[in-house]
N, C-alpha and C positions, 0 to 999 in steps of 0.2 A: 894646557890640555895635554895630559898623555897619550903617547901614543904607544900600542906594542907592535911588536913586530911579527907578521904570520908566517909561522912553519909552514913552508907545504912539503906535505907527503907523494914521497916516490913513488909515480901511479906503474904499478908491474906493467910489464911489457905483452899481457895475455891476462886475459881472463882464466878461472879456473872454474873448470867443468867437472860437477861430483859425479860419483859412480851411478846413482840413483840417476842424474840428469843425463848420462849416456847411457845406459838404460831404456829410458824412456824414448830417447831419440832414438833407439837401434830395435825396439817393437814400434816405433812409428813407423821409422823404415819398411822394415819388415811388411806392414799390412799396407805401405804402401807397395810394394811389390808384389804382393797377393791380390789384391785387387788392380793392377797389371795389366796382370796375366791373367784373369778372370774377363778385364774388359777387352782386352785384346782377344781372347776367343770368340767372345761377344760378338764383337766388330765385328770379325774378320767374319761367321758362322751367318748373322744373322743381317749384316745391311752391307759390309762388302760383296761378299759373292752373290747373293741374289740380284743386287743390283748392276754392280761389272760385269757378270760372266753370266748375264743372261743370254738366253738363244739371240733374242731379238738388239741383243747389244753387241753382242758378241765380239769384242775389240780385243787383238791378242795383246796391245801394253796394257790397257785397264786392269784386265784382270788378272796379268801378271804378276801387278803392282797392287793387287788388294790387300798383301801381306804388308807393306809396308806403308799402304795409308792406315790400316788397319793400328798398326803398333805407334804410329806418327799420333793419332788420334788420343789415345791410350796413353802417351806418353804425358802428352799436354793435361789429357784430364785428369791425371791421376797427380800433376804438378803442380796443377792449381786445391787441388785437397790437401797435399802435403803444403802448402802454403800457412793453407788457412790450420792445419795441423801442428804444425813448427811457430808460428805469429802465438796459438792457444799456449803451447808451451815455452815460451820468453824465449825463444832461442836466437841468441846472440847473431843478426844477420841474417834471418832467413828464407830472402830473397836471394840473396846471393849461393846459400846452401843449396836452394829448391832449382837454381839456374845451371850450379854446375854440375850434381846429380844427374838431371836431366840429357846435359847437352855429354857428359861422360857417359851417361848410358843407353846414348839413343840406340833404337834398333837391336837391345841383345834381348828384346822378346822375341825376336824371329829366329836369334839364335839357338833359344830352348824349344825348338817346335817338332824336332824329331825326338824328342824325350816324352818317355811318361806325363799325364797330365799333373801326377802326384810330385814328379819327379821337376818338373819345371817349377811349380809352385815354391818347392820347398830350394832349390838353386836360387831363383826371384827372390823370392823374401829373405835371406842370406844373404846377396849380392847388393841389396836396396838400403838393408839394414847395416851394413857394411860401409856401405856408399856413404849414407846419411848421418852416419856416425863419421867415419873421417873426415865429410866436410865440414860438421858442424864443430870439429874438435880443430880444424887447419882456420875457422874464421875467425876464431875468438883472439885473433894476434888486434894489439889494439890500432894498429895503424892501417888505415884501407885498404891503401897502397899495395904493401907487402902481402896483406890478404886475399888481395883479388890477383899479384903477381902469382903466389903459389897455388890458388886456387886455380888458376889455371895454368900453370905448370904441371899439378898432378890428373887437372881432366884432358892433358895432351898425353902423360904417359898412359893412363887408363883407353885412352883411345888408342893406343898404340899397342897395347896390351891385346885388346878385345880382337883385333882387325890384324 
């Protein structure tokens, strides 16, 4: 019996991401930062303050702190959409995308809160779409390891950026 011998092919060291498919990810982004900043108004307008900083509540940490349960809130709901957003479009890892997004951008909806309503919107879905695009371009390295080392190597500089 013959036997041959198999070539194997040198698997690259990344995946490669077409223009069309970072595209895609950076309007995903994007509308997930719009819807944000939409649900963080939400929050913060319609079940934070009525319910922290009522008369009959009246606690001055509560309702100091409605901004940032408000965006805290916001940040998580809008993470589990882009989940299920990023999983609909094959994207390579994107649990890990949707984690470091997240924990790189916690809190910079309270950042944009003395801007235009027009005006945050449009910083958000820039920043999101941004976001969502660098990570989904830093996790396609094919070894875990090094993906999750740099993934979170650049959501310490982006934290450090923001702050």
């Amino acid at each position: 019996m013959a036997t041959r011998k198999v070539v194997e092919q040198k698997q690259p060291g990344a995946l490669i991401m077409s223009q069309g498919d970072g595209l895609g990810i950076f309007v995903t982004g994007a509308v997930v930062g719009i819807v944000a900043v939409v649900l963080y108004v939400l929050l913060d307008k319609y079940l934070f303050t009525p319910t922290l900083c009522s008369e009959t509540l009246r606690v001055a940490g509560r309702c100091a702190n409605k901004l940032n349960f408000a965006s805290a809130l916001a940040m998580v709901l809008v993470a589990l959409g882009a989940l299920v957003a990023l999983v609909h479009r094959r994207v390579f890892r994107p649990l890990l995308v949707v984690f470091a997004v997240t924990v790189a951008l916690w809190n910079t909806l309270q950042l944009t809160a003395s801007l235009p309503w027009w005006g945050s919107v449009l910083l958000m879905a820039l920043v999101f779409g941004l976001a969502y695009l660098l990570f989904a371009w830093v996790v396609q390295v094919r070894d875990f390891i090094v993906a999750l080392v740099l993934s979170v190597v650049l959501v310490v500089v982006i934290r450090l950026m923001l702050y």
